[in-house]
C-alpha positions as CSV (number, residue, x, y, z in Angstrom):
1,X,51.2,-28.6,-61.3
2,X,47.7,-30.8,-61.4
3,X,48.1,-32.6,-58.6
4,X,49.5,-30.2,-56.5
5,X,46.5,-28.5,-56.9
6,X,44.7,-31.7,-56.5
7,X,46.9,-31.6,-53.3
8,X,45.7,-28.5,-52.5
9,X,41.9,-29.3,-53.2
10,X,41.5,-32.5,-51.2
11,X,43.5,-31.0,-48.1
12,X,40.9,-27.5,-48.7
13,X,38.0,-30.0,-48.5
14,X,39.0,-32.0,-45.8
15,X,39.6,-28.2,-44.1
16,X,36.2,-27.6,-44.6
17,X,34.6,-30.6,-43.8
18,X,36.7,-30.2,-40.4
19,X,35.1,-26.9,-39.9
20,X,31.4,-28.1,-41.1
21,X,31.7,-30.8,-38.4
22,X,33.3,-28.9,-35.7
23,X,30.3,-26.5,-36.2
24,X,27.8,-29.0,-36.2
25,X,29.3,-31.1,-33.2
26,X,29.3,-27.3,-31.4
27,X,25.5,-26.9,-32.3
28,X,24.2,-29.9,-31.1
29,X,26.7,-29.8,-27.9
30,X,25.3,-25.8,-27.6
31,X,21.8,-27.0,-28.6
32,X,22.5,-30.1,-25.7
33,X,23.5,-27.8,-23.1
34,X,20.8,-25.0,-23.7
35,X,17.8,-27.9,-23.7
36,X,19.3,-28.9,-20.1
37,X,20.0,-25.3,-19.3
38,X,16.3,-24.5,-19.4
39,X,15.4,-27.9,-17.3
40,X,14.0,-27.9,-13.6
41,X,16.5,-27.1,-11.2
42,X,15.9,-30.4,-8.7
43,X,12.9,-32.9,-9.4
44,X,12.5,-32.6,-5.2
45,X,12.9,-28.6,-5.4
46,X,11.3,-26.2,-2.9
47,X,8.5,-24.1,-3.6
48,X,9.6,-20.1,-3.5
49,X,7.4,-17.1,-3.1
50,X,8.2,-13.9,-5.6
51,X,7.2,-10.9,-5.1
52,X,6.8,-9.5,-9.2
53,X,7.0,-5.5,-8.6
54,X,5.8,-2.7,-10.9
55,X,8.8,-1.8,-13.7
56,X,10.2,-5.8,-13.5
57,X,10.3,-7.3,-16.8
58,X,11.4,-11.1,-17.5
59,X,14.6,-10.2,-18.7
60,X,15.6,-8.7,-15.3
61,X,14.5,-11.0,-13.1
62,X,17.3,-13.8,-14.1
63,X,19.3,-12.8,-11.7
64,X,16.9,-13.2,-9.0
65,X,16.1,-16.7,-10.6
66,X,19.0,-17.9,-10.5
67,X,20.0,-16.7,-6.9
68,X,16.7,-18.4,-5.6
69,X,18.1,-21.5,-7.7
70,X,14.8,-21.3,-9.7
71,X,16.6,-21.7,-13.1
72,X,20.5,-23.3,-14.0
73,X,21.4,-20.8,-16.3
74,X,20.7,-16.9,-16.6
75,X,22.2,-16.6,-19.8
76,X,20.1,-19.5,-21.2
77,X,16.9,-18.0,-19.0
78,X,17.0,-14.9,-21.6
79,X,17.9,-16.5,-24.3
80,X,14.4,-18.3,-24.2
81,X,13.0,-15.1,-23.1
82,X,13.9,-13.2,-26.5
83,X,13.0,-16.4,-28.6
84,X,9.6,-16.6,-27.1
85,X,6.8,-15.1,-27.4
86,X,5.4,-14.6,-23.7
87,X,2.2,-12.8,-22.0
88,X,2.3,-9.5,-20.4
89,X,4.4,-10.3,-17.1
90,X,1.8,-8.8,-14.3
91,X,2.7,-7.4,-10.5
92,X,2.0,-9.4,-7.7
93,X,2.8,-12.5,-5.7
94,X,3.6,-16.2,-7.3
95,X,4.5,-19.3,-6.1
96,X,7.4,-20.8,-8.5
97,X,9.2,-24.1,-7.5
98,X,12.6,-25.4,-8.3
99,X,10.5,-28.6,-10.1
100,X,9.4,-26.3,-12.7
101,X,11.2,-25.6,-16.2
102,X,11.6,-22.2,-17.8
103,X,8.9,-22.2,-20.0
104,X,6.7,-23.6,-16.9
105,X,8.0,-20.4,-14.3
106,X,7.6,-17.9,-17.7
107,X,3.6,-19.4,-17.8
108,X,3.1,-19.1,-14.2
109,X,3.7,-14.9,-14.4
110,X,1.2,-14.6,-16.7
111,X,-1.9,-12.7,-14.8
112,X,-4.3,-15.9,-15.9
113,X,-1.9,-18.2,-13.2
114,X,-1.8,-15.6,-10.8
115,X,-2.6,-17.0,-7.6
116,X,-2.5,-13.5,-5.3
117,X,-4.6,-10.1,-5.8
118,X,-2.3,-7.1,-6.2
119,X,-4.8,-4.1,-3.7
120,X,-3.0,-1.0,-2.9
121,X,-5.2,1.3,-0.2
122,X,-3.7,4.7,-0.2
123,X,-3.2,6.8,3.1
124,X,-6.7,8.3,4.3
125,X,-9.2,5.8,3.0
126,X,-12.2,4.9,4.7
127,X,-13.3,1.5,5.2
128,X,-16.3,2.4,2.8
129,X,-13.9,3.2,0.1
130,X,-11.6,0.3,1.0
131,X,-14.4,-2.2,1.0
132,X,-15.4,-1.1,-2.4
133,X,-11.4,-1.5,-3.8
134,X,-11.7,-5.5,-2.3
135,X,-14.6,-5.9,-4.2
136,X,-13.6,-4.8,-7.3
137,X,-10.5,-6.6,-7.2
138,X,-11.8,-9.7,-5.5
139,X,-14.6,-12.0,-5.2
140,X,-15.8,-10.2,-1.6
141,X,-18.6,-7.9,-1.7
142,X,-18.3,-4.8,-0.4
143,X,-21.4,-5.1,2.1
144,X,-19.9,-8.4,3.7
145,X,-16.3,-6.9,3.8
146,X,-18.5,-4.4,5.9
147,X,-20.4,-6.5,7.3
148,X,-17.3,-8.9,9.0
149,X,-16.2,-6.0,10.2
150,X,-18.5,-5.1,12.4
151,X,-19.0,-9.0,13.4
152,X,-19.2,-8.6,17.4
153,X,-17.5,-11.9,17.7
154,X,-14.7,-10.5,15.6
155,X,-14.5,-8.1,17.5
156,X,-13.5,-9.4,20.7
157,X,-11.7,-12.5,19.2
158,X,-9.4,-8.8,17.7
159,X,-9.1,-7.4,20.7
160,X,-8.1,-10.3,22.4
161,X,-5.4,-10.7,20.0
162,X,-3.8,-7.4,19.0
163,X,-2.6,-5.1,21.8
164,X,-3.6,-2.1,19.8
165,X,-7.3,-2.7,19.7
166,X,-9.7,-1.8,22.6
167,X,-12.9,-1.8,24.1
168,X,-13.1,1.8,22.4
169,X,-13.9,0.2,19.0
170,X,-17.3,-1.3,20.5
171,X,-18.7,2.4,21.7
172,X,-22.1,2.0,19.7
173,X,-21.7,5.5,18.5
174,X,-19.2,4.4,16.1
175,X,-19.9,3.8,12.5
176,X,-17.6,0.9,11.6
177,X,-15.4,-0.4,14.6
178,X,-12.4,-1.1,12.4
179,X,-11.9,2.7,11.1
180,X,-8.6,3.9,11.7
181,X,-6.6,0.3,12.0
182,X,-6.8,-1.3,8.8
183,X,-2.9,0.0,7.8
184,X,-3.1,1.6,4.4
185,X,-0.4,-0.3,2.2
186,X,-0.3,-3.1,-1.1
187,X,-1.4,-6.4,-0.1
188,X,-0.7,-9.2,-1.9
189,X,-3.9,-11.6,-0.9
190,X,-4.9,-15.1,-2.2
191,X,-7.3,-15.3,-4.9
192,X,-10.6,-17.0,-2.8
193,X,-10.0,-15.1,0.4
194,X,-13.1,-14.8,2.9
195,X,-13.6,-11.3,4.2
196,X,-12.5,-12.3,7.6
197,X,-8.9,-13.8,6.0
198,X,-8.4,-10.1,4.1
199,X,-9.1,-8.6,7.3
200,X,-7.1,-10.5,9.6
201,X,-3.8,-10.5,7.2
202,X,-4.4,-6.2,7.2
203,X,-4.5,-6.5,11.4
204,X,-1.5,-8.4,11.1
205,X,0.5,-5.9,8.7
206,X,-1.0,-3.0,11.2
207,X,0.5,-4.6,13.8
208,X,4.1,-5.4,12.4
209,X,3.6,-1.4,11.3
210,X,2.6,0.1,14.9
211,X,5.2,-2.0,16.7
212,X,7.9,0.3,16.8
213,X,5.7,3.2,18.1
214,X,3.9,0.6,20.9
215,X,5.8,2.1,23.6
216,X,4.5,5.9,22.6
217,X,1.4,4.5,21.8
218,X,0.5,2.9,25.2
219,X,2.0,5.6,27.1
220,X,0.6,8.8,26.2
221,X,-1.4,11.3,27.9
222,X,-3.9,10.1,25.6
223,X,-5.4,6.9,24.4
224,X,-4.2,4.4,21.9
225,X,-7.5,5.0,20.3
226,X,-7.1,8.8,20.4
227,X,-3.9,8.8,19.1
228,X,-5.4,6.8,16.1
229,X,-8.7,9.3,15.8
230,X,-6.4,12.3,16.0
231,X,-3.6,10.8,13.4
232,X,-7.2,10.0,11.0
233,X,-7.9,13.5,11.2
234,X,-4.6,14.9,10.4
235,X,-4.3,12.5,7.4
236,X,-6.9,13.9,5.6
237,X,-6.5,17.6,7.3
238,X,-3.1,17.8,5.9
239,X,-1.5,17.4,2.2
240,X,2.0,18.1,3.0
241,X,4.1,16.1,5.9
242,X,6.2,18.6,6.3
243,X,3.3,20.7,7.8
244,X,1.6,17.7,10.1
245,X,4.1,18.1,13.2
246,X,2.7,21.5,13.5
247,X,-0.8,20.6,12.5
248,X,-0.9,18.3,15.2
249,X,0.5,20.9,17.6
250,X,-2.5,22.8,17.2
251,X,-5.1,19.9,17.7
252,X,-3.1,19.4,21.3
253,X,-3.5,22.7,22.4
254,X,-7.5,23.2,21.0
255,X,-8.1,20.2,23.0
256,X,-5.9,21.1,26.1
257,X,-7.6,25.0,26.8
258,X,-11.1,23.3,25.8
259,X,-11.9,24.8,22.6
260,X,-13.8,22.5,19.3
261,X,-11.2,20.7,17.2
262,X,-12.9,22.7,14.4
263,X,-11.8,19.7,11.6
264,X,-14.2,19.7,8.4
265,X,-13.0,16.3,7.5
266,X,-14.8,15.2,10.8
267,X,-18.3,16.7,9.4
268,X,-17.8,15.0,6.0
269,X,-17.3,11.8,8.1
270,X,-20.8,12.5,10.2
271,X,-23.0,13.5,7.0
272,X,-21.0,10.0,5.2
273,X,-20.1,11.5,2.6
274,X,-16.4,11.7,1.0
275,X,-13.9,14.2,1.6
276,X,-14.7,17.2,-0.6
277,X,-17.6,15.8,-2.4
278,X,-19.9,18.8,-2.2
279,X,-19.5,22.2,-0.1
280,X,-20.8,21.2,3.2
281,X,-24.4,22.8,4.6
282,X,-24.9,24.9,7.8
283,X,-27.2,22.5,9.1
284,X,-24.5,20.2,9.0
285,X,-21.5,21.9,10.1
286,X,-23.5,22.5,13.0
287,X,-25.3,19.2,13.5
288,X,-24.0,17.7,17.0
289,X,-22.7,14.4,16.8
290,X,-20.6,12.1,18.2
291,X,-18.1,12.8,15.0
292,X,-19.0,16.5,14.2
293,X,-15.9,19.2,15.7
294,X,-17.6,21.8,14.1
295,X,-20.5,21.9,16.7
296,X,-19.3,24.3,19.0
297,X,-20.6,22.1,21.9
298,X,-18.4,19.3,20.8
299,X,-15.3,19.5,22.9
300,X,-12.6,16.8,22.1
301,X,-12.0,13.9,19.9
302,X,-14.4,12.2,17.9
303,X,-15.9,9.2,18.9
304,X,-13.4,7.0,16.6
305,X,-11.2,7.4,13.9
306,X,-12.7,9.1,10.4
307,X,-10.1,7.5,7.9
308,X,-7.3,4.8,7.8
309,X,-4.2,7.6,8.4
310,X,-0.4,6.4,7.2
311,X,2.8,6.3,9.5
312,X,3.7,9.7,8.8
313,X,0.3,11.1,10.1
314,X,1.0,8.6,13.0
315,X,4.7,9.3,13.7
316,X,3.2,13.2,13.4
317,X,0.5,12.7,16.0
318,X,3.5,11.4,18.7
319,X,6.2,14.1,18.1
320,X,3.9,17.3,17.6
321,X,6.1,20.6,17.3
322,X,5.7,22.8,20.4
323,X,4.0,26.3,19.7
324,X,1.3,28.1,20.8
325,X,-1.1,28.0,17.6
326,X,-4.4,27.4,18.3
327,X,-5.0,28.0,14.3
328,X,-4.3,26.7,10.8
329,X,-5.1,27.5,7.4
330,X,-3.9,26.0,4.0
331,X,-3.6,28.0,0.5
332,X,-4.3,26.3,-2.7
333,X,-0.6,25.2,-3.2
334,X,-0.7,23.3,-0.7
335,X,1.0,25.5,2.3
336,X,-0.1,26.0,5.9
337,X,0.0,28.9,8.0
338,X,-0.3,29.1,11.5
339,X,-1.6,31.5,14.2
340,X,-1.9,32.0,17.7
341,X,-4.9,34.5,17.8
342,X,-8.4,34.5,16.0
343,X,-7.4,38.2,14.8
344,X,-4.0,36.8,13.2
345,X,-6.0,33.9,11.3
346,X,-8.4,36.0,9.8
347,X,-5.3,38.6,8.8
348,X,-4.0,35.3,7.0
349,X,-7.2,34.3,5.2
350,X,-7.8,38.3,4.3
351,X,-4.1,38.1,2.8
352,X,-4.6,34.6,1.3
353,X,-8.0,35.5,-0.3
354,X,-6.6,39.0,-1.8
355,X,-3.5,37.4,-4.0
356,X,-5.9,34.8,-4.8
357,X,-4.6,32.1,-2.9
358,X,-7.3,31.2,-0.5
359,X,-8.2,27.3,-0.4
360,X,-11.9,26.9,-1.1
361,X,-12.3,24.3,1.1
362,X,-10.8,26.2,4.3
């Protein structure tokens, strides 16, 4: 009975030792393959640029990795991510190579590595406003961003090169020549940029943006520039897109039977001051300018755009509903009516203003 349990014993032990080494020969093989997993991709690589979005975290972007052969293994990618302790992963644009490890790519999205500026213009800014976003965010002051452009030489070296640029930006009645054409959108620019560089990559984007309304653009009853000063007004005229087609509409006919636009955004753009900043005076809705619509002597379009207008206020401005309105008005929810007559406008505003619903700045 003793030495079959002796047997027993030894053959238990030798089970276990078998196990204990399997285990340990499958950690260090595991512990072989994760160290390699996490290695370069190709000493000679290519270097990649990647786009880092709001609501990506490092977790999600394996997959991408490893399509762009930037890592050899997802699975040991987020591994590394969970046993590390990384920065805050920030939006914007990187340049990763195929030479770099994991822990190298992880350290290059951290917002101290970034080499690209994350700015986002919104629909309707001026260039006063934009220039003040590109100095915050970069190392451009907002007087030189100005400044460049409004350069002469600029100028025409821009309107040599981009179709939708014209003569019509050098009227010396405009404020800042470039109103209207630097295309609202995010722009990923490189950290040291000149003022001319952020300006030229923002002509380029406006192009590739315009191009597939060039042939609407450039023939049109009106000018390219037009177009753009009447889309600038609409953008800031008009909250809801759903209402701009008709918006539009009326601008065509006010300026086809000869009457005054009649835009308040316009005056706010003559006096420089932003769009609702202060109830505007008398003196000043009736100053005459080359900007002012409220002037009843003023017949037609501004002198130049008063805002940087989206694609919707552009696509708007070319495919204006057909109608008869000469008049608009917008409640304070946001909706606009529409009238043919002065005596059915006011009817509107009377109604609007008794259920409490008239927009103040109307």
């Amino acid at each position: 009975m003793a030495k079959k349990r002796k047997r027993r014993l030894k053959k238990s032990v030798k089970i276990a030792l078998g196990v204990i080494a399997f285990l340990i020969s499958a950690v260090v093989i595991w512990s072989i393959e994760y160290h390699l997993g996490i290695q370069a991709v190709d000493k000679n690589g290519k270097t990649i640029e990647v786009t880092i979005e709001e609501g990506d975290s490092y977790s999600s972007l394996g997959s991408f990795f490893k399509e762009q052969k930037l890592i050899r293994s997802e699975l040991f990618y987020k591994i590394y991510v969970r046993t590390h302790h990384l920065n805050e992963l920030v939006p914007g644009v990187y340049k990763l190579s195929q030479t770099m490890d994991v822990a190298t790519i992880l350290t290059t999205l951290s917002n101290q590595n970034k080499e690209f500026a994350t700015i986002t213009f919104r629909e309707g800014l001026n260039i006063r406003q934009m220039a003040s976003i590109v100095e915050e965010k970069l190392n451009v002051k907002a007087d030189e961003f100005i400044s460049v452009a409004s350069n002469k030489e600029y100028l025409q070296e821009w309107i040599n090169k981009y179709w939708f640029l014209t003569e019509d930006i050098l009227n010396t009645e405009i404020y800042y020549p470039l109103e209207g054409y630097l295309f609202p959108d995010t722009y990923h620019i490189e950290n040291g940029s000149s003022a001319k560089k952020i300006i030229d990559d923002m002509l380029v984007n406006t192009e590739k943006r315009l191009e597939p309304y060039k042939d609407k653009l450039e023939n049109n009853g009106y000018s390219i520039h037009e177009l753009i000063t009447m889309s600038s007004i609409l953008e800031l005229e008009v909250a809801a897109t759903s209402d701009r087609n008709g918006v539009v509409s009326v601008f065509y006919n006010r300026l086809e039977s000869g009457m005054p636009l009649g835009a308040d955004a316009t005056t706010y753009y003559a006096e420089k001051l932003e769009l609702h900043e202060r109830d505007l005076y008398q003196t000043e809705l009736d100053a005459c300018n080359a900007y002012n619509t409220r002037c009843s002597t003023m017949v037609g379009l501004p002198v130049g755009p008063i805002c940087n207008p989206g694609i919707e206020s552009i696509q708007a401005t070319l495919n204006p509903t057909a109608s008869n309105y000469l008049y608009y008005v917008a409640d304070n929810q946001g909706k606009t009516y529409f009238a043919a007559t002065y005596r059915e406008h006011n009817k509107i505003i009377n109604d609007l203003k008794a259920k409490g619903l008239f927009e103040r700045w109307n």
